[in-house]
N, C-alpha and C positions, 0 to 999 in steps of 0.2 A: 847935673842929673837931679828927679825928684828923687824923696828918702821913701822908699816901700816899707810901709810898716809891715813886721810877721806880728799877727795875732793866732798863740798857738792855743789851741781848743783839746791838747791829749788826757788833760787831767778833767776834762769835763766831757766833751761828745766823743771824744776816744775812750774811754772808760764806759761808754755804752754798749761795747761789745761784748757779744757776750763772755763772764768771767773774769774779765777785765776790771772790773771794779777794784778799785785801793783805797788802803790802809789811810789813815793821817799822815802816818810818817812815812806811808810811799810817797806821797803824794809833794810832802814837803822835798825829798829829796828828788825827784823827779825835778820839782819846780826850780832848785837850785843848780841844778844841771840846764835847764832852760834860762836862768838868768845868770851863768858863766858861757851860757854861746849869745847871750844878749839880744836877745828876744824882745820886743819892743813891748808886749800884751801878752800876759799869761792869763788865760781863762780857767780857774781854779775850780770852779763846779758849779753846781745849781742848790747856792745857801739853802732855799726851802724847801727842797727835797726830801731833809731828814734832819735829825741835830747828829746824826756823826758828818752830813755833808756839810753843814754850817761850821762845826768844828774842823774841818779840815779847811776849807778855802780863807776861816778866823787863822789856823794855825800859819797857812801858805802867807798871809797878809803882814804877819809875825815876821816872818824868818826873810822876804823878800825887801829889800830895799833899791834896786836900782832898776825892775821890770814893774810894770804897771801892771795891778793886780784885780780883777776883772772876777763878775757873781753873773752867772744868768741868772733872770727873774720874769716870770709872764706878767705881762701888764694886768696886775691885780697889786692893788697895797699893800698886801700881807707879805709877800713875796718880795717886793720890793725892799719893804723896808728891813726884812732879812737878808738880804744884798746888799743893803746897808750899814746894817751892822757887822755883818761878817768881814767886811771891806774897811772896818773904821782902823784897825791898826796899820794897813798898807800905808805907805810913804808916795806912795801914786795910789789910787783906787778908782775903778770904773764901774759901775753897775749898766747891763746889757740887757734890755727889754727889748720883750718881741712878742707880736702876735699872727697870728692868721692873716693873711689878705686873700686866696685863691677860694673864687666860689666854690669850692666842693669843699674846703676846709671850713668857711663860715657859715656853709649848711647844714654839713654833718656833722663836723665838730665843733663847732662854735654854736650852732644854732641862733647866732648873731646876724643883723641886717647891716651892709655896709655902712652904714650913719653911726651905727652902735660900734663897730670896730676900731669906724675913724676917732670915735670921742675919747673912747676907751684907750688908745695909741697916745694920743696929745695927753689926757689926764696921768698917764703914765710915766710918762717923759717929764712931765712937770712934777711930779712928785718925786720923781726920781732925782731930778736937778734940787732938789732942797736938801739932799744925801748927799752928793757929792757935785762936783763942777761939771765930772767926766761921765757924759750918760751917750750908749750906742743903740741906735732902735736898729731892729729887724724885722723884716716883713716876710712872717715864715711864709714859705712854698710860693718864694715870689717869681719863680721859673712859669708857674700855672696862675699866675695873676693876671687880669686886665692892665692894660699900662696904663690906664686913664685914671684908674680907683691908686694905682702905685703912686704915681703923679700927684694925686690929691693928698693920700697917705703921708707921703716924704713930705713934701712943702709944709702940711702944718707942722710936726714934727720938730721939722727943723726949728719953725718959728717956734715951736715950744720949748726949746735948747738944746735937742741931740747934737750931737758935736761928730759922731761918728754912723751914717748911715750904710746900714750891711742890704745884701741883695742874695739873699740866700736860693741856689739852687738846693731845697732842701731832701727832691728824689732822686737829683743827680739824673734829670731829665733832658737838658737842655745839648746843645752841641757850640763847639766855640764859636761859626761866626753870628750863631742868632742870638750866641751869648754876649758878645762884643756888643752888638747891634741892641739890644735889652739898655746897657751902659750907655750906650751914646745918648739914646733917644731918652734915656730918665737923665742924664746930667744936661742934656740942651733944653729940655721941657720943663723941668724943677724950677719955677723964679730962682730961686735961693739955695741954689745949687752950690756955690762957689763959696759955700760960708761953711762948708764940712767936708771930711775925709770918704770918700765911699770907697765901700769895701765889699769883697766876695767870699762865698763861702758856700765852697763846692761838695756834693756827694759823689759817688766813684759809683756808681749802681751802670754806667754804660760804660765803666773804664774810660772817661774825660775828666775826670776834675781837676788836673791838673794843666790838660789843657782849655776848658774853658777858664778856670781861673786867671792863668797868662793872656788869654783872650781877653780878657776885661781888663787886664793891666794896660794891656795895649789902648784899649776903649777909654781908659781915663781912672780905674780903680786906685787907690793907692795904698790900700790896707787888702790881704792877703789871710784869710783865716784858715789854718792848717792844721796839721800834728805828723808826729814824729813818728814815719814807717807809716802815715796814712792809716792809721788807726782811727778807727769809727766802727759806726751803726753799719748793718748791711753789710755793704760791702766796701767801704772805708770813707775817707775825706780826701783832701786834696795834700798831697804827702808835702810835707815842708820841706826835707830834701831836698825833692827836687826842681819845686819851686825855688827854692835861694841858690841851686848852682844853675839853676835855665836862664835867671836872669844876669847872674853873674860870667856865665860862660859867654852868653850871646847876648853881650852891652850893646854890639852892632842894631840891636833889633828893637832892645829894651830901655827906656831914655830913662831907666830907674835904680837906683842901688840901696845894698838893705846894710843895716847895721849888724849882722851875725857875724860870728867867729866862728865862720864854714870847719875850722880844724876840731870843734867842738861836736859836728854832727856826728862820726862814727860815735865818740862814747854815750852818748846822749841817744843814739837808736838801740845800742845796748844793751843801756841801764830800763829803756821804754820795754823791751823784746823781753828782758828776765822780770821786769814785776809782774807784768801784763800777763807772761806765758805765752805770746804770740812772735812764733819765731820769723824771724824775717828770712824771705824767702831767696835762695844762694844768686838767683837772676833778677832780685830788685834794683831798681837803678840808683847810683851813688852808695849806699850801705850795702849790700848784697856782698856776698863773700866772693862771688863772680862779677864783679862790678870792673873790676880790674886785670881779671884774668886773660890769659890769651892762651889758645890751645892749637888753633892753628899754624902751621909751620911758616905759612906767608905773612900771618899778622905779629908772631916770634920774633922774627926776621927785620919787621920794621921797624919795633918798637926797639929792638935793640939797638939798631942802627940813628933812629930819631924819634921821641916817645911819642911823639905829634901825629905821626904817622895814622896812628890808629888810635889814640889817646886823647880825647877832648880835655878832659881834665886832669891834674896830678892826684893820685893818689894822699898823699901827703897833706893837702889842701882841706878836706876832708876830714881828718883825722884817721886814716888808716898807714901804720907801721909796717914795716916788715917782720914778718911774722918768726922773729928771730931768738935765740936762746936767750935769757936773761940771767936768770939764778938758776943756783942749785942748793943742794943740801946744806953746803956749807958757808953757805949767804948769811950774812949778818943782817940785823934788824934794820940797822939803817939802809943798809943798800935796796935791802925791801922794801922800804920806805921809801925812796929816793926813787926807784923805778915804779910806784906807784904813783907817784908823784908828775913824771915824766906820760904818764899815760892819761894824765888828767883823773886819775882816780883821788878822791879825797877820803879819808877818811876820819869820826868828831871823835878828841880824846884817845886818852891813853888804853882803854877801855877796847874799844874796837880795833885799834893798832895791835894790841896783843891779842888778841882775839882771832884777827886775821893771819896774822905771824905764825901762830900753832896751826891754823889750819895750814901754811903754806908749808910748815917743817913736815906734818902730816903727808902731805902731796907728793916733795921732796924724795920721801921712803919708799914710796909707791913710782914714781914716774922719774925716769934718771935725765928726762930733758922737760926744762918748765920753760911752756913759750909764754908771749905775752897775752893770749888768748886765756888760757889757763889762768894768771891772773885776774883777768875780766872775770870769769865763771867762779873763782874762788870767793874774791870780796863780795860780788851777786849773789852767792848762795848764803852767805853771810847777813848781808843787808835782808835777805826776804822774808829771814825769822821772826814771828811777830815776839810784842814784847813780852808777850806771857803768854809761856808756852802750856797747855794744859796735860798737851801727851810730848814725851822725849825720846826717841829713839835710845835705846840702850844697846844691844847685840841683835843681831841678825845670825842664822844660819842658813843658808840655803842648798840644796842638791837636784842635780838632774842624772838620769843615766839613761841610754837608750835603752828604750824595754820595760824600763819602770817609769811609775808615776810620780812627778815633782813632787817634793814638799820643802816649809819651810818652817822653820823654828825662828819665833821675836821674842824679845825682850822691852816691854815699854813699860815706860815711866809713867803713871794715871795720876797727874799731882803728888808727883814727887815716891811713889810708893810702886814700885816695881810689880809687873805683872808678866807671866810668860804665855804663850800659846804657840800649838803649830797646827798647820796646814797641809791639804795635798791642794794640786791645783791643774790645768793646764801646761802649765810651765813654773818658773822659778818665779816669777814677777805675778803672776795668778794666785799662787799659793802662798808670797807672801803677803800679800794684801788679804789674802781671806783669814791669812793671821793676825795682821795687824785688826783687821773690820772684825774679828772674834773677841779682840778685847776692847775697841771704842764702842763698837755697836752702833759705828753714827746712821743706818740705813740711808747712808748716801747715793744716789747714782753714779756711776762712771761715767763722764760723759766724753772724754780725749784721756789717752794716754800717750806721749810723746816721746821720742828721743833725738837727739841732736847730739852727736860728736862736737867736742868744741874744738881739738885742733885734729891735726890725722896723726896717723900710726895706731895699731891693736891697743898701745895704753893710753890709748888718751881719755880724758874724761868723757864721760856721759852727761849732759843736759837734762832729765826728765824734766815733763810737765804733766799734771794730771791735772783733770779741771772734775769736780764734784757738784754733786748739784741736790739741794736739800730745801723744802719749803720756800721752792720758787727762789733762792739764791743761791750763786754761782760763785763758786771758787775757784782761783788756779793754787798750786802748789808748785814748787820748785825744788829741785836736788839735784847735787853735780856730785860726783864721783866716779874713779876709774872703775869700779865694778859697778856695772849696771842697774843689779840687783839692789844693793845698798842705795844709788841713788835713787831709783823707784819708791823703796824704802823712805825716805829722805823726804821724795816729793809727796808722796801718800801722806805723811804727818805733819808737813807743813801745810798741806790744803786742809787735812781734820781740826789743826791749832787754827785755822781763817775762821773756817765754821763755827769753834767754838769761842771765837775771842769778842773784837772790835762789832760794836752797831754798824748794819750793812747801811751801804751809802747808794742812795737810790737815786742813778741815772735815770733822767727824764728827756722827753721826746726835745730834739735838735732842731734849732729853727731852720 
């Protein structure tokens, strides 16, 4: 079989969604969950974007050693050569140029004539090859391109060294077999076709990009650019799940295999779903909490009897457990450690181990059956803390009674110095946010408020997400707790400590 490389794109065109945007240190940890399911190409961000986005895809370059670590850069030198540098500590490094080729993009946005595109493409590439060995072009919104201008495009390209040539549907226009048929006809037309990787990189805007992508596998692709739960612009990318189990389930179809540790995906859509704040939805395919479910009395019946039945794939394979008691109160550090361990959870230092430990003895008091879900939600809500925190949740009180009006009483920390307020509101989650927003003052929007149960039963935790929005940037926040309130509370401060902390990192347009 050929080796399908995954090029995953969630830390760069997944992070264009909106809210989405991360920290350095999301970003690092994200990556490293991407290069423990071994990922061939992590696509770290777009260096010239900002200097917190140069600092982050430098930091991802840092901490990655055995995934190749990849900068978009528009074919302009400035850009490039900040793709460059951001990429100089990688141990693998690739810088990914790309420009325009579809006449309505080189009219309106480019206001470039095809001659100028073409030169502009090769000058790129060859600049880009004095930075590094490993240079990938792309031909944004080559779904709406001419094939003739593509044809000319690639060929010099190549001659000029790209090593990896992408064919981006970039509106997520196209449908699989004209997409397939796209591939054929640029890898039989290209002279110099057979001296590079081609690859695709699909938008979900008609709900295909998953299947056009496998379309073009078929056609001759052999690089696959994705993200994790299909996080993107719009309305997503092509979801790497379920790309690596379509072609892993169906080898019959697929003359290709990929190098992932498929048992790596459940934690890894996760750990994507709590920094992000974009939950994944219970009937997604492979990660979906319904993924594996059977409610039917006839498909019950089969699976019990042989899992095949109705079961394309194991569970297990995946990385999903049975959703079964683990500890309790009187669990010792190690064992906590040791079943964190078992769920691929890592945690750096002694520092965050005891860190996490209190919150779990915390949980323990409150909830008298801890699943392994509840661990996921615990260390998550841990990890989404920024490092400096400016506001601290201190107490909360909150009241409701039918007949009367909510209110609520907070206690926050303003750098370090204690402040009280309360509220009436709507409800209990209304009135404490007008508490808390009495003492930050951030006039932020509300743009989502979320909740997600992590496991079942009345105590199980709460999920919140809030997503804020303030001088055109966007934040998510996170909080888990058994009382809803609290975690609202939770989620509300950790989106206000986004806003006031880290340089935002400015996602740019997807080729």
């Amino acid at each position: 079989m050929d080796r399908l490389i995954i090029f995953d794109t969630t830390l760069r065109d997944g992070e264009q969604s909106p809210g989405a945007s991360m920290t350095k240190e999301e970003k690092v940890r994200i990556a490293k969950q991407l290069e423990k399911m071994r990922v061939d190409v992590i696509e770290a961000g777009f260096a010239a974007a900002s200097p917190g986005d140069f600092e982050a895809v430098q930091a991802v370059a840092s901490a990655i050693k055995d995934s190749t670590v990849c900068s978009l850069a528009r074919a302009q030198a400035g850009d490039i050569q900040k793709a460059g540098d951001a990429i100089k500590p990688a141990a693998h490094g690739r810088i990914h140029t790309f420009i325009a080729t579809s006449p309505i993009h080189m009219q309106h946005k480019l206001r470039m004539q095809p001659d100028q595109v073409l030169a502009a493409a090769v000058d790129a590439v060859k600049f880009a090859r004095t930075l590094t060995d490993d240079v990938e072009f792309s031909a944004e919104d080559a779904v709406r391109s001419e094939i003739d201008f593509l044809c000319r495009v690639f060929e010099a390209v190549i001659d000029a060294g790209a090593k990896t040539i992408n064919v981006p549907d970039t509106v997520g226009y196209s449908i699989p077999d004209l997409w397939a048929e796209r591939f054929k006809t640029l890898i039989e037309r290209v002279p110099n076709a057979d001296k590079v990787v081609w690859s695709t990189h699909c938008h979900n805007d008609l709900g295909m990009a998953v299947a056009n992508s496998l379309a073009a596998v078929r056609a001759g692709a052999r690089q696959v650019e994705c993200t994790i739960n299909g996080l993107g612009e719009r309305a997503g990318n092509a979801s790497l799940e379920e790309i690596v189990m379509a072609v892993r389930t169906r080898k019959d179809v697929f003359n290709v295999a990929t190098g992932i540790d498929a048992t790596q995906i459940v934690p890894a859509s996760k750990l994507v779903s709590t920094i992000t704040g974009y939950p994944v939805q219970p009937n997604k395919a492979v990660v979906g909490a319904n993924a594996f479910a059977h409610e039917s009395g006839i498909h019950q019946d089969g699976v019990l009897k042989h899992r095949e039945t109705y079961e394309i794939m194991r569970a297990q394979d995946v990385g999903w457990h049975t959703n079964k008691l683990t500890l309790g109160k009187l669990s010792g550090r190690n064992a906590f450690k040791t079943r964190l361990s078992e769920l691929g959870i890592e945690l750096e230092g002694e520092v965050a181990l005891n860190a996490a430990f209190k919150k779990f003895k915390e949980l323990a008091d409150k909830k008298s059956e801890i699943f392994d879900d509840d661990l996921h939600a615990l260390v998550s809500d841990e990890a989404v803390t920024p490092e400096v925190e400016h506001f601290q949740l201190v107490s909360i009180t909150a009241h409701t009674e039918t007949g009367e009006e909510p209110f609520a009483k907070v206690t926050i920390a303003e750098d370090h110095k204690e402040k009280h307020a309360e509220s009436r509101g709507a409800g209990p989650v209304d009135a404490t946010f007008s508490a808390i927003e009495s003492i930050a003052h951030s006039d932020a929007e509300l743009l989502l408020y979320s909740v997600n149960n992590v496991t079942q039963g009345t105590d199980s935790q709460g999920e919140v997400t809030v997503r804020l929005s303030k001088g055109g940037r966007i934040v998510n926040g996170i909080g888990a707790d058994t009382d809803i309130v609290v975690a609202s509370a939770k989620a509300y401060v950790n989106a206000l400590n986004k806003l006031a902390g880290a340089q935002k990192l400015n996602p740019q347009l997807s080729p």
